[in-house]
N, C-alpha and C positions, 0 to 999 in steps of 0.2 A: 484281163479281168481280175487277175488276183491282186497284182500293185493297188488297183482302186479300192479293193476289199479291204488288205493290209491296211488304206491309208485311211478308209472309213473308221475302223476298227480302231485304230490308234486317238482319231477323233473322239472316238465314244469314250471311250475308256478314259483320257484326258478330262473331257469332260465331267467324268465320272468323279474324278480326283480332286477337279476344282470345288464342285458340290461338294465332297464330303468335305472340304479342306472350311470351307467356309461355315459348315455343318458345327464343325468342332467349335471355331472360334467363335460361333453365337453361345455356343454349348459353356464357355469357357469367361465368357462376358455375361451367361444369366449368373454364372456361379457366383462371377466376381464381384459384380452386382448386389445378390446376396447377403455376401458374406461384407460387403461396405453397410451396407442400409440396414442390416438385422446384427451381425455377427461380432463385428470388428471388434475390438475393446482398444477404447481408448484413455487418455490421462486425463488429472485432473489438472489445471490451471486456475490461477487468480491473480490478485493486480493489489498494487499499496494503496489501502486504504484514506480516504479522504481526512478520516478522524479518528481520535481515539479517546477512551478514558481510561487515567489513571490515578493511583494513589500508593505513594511511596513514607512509609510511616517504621520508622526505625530501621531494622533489616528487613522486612516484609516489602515487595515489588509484588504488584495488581494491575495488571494492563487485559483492556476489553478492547476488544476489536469487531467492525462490521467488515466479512469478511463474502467477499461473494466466490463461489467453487463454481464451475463450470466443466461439464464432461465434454469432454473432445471425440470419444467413441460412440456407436451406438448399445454398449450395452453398459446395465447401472454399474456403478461402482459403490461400494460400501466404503464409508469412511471407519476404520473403528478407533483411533485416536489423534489425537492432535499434541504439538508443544511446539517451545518458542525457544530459543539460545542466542546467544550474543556472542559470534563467530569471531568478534577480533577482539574482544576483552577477554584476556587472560586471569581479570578477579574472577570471571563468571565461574563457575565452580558445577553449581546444577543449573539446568533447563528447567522454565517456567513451564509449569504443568497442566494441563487442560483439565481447571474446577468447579466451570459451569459453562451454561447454555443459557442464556437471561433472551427475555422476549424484548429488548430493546437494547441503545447504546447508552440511555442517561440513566446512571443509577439512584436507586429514588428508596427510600423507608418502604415505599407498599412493593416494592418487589417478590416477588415469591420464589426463591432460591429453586434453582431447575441444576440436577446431577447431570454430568457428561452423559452421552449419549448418542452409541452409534448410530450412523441415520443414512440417508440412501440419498444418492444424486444421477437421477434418472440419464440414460441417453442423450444424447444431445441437447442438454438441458443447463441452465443456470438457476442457482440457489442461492438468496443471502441467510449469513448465520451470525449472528452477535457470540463470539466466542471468549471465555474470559482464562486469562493464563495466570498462575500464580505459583511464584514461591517463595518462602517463609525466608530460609538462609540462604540464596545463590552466591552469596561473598561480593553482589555486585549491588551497590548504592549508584543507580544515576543521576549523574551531572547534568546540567546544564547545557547539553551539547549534543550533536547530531550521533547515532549510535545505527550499526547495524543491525537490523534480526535477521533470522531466519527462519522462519515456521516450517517444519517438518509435518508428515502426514505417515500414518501408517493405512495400508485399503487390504481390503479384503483378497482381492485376488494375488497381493504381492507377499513378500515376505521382509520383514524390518522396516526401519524406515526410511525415508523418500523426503529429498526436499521437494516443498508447495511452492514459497514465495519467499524471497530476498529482498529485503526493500528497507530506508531508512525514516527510522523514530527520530522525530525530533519534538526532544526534552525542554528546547528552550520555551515549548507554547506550552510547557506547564507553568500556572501563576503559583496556585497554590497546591504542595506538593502533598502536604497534609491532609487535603480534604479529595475524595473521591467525585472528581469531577469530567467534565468531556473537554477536551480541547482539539484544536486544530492541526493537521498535519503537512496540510500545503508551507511550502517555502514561500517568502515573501519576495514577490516578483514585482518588479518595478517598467515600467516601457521608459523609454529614452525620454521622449514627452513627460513622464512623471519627475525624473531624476532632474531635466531643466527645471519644473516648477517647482523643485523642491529648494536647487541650488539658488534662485532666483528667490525663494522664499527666505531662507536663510540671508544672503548678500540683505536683502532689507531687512528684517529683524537684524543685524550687524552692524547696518547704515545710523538705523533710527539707535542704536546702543551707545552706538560713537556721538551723533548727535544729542543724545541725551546727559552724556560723558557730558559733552564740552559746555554744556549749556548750563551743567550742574555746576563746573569750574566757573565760569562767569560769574554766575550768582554768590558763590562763594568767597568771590574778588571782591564783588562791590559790598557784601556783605562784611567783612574784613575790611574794607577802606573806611565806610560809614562808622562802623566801630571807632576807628582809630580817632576818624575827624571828634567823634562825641566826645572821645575820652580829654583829646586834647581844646575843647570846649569847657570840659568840666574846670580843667585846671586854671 
């Protein structure tokens, strides 16, 4: 009688263990649970913008940007500054400085000048912001040419600053540099199909050039021959 009792008893009490064992780990998946869907704090990310506006006017550099922030946590983040630097140019001297917040990307005379402003990017959430950088002497004049930035963030919950986004300007889709306008940022992408029709287009404007060439010489022959016959007519 007692082996049976021992081996009941050992039962129960097992049993006992696995309950609470499974007790906890519900206990431990509400928390975790929680603490992902309410708690967590996560970062901000964004992506190269499609376009931009700019206006490069002696030493003074103006670049606008639509810029979309995205919280990867569930709790908000504050953004309280922003700025822009050119990580492999060594003219660059200062970093363009966040000196406004404009309600669009196309700069226009009826604009109403809007001051920086720290603003809130909820939970799991995406925001666009047309954000404008600017400064007066960075020692850098751009070229004509693809350039890197890198836009820094400072947030509330952190301390200093944080890079946001790395990604490259390219200067050559400004036409005119002098006047504050939008221009495009995509690179100019060709498909295989495009680059035959192009080469193909080319080879015949080349064809019709040559033939034009020689047809020009001709005329020019018989033209000079008939000369010469007149002249020696006259005499």
């Amino acid at each position: 009688m007692l082996l049976p009792m021992a081996v009941a008893d050992q039962n129960a009490s097992s049993s006992i263990s696995g309950a609470g064992f499974l007790s906890i780990c519900a206990l431990l998946f509400t928390i975790a649970s929680f603490w992902w869907l309410n708690a967590r704090q996560g970062r901000l990310e964004s992506w190269e913008p499609h376009s931009f506006a700019a206006i490069v006017h002696g030493s003074m550099v103006r670049l606008r940007l639509p810029l979309v922030l995205h919280n990867t946590g569930a709790k908000p983040i504050v953004v309280q500054d922003l700025r822009l630097a050119f990580p492999d140019e060594p003219a660059s001297h200062l970093p363009l400085l966040w000196t406004a917040s404009p309600s669009r990307l196309q700069p226009g005379p009826d604009e109403e000048p809007e001051l920086p402003a720290g603003f809130i990017v909820a939970g799991r959430e995406a925001q666009q912001c047309f954000i404008e950088f600017e400064a007066p002497f960075s020692g850098l004049v751009p070229e004509a040419r693809d350039y890197k930035l890198r836009i820094q963030v400072r947030v509330g919950h952190r301390k200093g600053w944080r890079s946001l986004l790395t990604f490259t300007l390219r200067t050559t889709n400004i036409i005119h540099p002098d006047q504050y306008t939008v221009c495009k940022n995509a690179p100019i992408e060709l498909t295989k199909e495009d680059c035959k029709k192009a080469d193909a287009a080319l080879l015949e404007l080349l064809e019709g050039h040559e033939k034009g060439a020689s047809a020009n010489g001709k005329t020019k022959r018989r033209d000079s021959w008939n000369d010469e016959g007149n002249a020696d007519t006259d005499l």
